[in-house]
N, C-alpha and C positions, 0 to 999 in steps of 0.2 A: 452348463452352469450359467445363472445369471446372476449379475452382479448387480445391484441395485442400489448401493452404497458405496464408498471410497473416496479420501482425504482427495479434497479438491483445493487447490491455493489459487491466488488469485494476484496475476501482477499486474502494480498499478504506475504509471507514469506523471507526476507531479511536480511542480517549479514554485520556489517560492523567494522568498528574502534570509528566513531565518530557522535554524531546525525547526520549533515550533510551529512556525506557518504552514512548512513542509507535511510535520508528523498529522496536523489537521485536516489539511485537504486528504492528503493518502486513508488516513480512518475514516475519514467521511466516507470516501469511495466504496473502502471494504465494507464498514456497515452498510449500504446503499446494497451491494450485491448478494451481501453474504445475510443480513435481514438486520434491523435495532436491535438495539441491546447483546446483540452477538459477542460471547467473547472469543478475541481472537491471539493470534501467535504470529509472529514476526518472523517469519523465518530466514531475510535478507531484507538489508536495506545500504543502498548507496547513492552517493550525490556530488555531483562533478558540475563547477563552474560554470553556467549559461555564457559561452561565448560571444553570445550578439548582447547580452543585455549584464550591464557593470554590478555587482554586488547581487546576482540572482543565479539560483542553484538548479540546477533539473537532479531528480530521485527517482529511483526504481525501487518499490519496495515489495517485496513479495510477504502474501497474508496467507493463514492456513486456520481455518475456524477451528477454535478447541472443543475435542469429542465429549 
């Protein structure tokens, strides 16, 4: 059997000041890999403090292109 096709997600690592700055860059990324105008699915997203740097967040958000 070959498989040719199958739900691919894609996680992205992103730092920002503010949700919004964050949800930007990480969309940017996924449409970047996943192609324009792609719609996509969110399937986690979380963001924990930047230690070294005051009022900045590091996100991991996991993307899954809608079929």
């Amino acid at each position: 059997m070959s498989v040719r096709r199958f739900p691919l997600t894609l996680r992205v690592a992103v730092s920002g000041a503010t949700p919004d700055e964050i949800r930007e860059a990480a969309v940017a990324q996924a449409l970047s890999f996943f192609g324009a105008g792609t719609e996509l699915d969110v399937i986690s997203a979380e963001a924990e403090p930047d230690g070294e740097h005051h009022n900045r967040y590091n996100a991991t958000v996991v993307f899954r292109k809608v079929s």
